[in-house]
C-alpha positions as CSV (number, residue, x, y, z in Angstrom):
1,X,98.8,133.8,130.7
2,X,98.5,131.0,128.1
3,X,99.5,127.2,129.0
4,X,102.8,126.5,127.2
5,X,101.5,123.1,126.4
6,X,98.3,125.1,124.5
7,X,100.6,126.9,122.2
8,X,101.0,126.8,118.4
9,X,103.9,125.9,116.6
10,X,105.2,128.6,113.9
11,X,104.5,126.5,110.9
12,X,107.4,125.3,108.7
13,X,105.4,125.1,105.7
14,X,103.8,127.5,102.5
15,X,100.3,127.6,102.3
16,X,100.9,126.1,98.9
17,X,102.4,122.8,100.4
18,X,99.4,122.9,102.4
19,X,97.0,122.7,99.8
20,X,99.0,120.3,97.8
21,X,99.5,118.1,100.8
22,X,95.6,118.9,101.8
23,X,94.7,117.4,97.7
24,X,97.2,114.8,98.4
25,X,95.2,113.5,101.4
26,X,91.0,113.8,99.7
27,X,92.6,111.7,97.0
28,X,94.4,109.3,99.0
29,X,90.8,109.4,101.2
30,X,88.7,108.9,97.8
31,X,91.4,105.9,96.9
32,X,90.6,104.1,100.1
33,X,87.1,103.7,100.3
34,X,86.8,103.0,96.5
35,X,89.6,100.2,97.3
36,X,87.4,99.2,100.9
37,X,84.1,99.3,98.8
38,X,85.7,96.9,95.8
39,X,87.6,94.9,98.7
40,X,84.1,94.4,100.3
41,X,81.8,93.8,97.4
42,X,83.9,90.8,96.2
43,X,83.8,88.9,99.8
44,X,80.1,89.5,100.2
45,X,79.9,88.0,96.6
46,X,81.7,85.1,98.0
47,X,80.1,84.5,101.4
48,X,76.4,84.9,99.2
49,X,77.6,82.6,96.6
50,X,78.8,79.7,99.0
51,X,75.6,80.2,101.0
52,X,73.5,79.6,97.6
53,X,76.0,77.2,96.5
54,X,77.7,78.8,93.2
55,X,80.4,77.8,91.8
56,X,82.5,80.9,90.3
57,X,86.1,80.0,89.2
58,X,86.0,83.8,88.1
59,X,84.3,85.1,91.0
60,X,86.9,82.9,93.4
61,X,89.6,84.2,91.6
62,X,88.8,88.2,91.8
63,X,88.7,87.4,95.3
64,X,92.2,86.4,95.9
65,X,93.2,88.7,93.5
66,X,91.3,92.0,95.1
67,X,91.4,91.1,98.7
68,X,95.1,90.0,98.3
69,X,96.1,93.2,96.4
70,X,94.0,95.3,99.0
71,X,96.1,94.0,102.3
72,X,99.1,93.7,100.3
73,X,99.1,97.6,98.4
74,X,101.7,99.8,98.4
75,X,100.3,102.2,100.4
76,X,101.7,100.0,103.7
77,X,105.0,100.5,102.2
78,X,105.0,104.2,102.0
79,X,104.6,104.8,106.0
80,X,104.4,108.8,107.2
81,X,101.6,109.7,104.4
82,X,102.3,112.4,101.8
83,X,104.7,115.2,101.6
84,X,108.6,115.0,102.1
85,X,110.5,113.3,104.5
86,X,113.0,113.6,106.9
87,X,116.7,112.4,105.6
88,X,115.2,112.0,101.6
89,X,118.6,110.2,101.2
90,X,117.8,107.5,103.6
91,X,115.3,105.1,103.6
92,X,111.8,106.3,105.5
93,X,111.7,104.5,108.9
94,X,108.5,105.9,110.0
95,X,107.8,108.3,112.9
């Protein structure tokens, strides 16, 4: 006899929603780190230039700019990931 709390839902999906929301996710994965990677590049530019003493309006500036775009994105306002959801009438609320 099998644990009820073991068993599978029937899915509620097509296998083609699957691999769209499967593509949907490697490219919001690949958007992330290159976003992380940028985001980190610029402050170790800016901790390396203040320790060597470099004055960069440019540089200083990128780093508001990126770092505040990066925390800021609107990827925090689109809570729940990809694919539909619930009530598409209303506005998303989260889980």
């Amino acid at each position: 006899m099998v644990d009820p709390s073991q068993q599978s839902l029937s899915p509620t999906t097509t296998a083609q929603e699957d691999a769209t929301t499967a593509g949907q996710r490697r490219v919001n994965l690949i958007w992330e780190v290159t976003q992380a990677l940028i985001a980190i590049t610029v402050t170790v530019s800016m901790i390396v230039s203040a320790l060597i003493q470099i004055r960069s309006p440019e540089l200083i500036d990128a780093f508001f700019l990126i770092v505040g775009f990066y925390f800021s994105r609107t990827n925090h306002s689109a809570i729940g990931g990809v694919g539909p959801k619930p009530n598409t009438d209303q506005p998303y609320r989260g889980r």
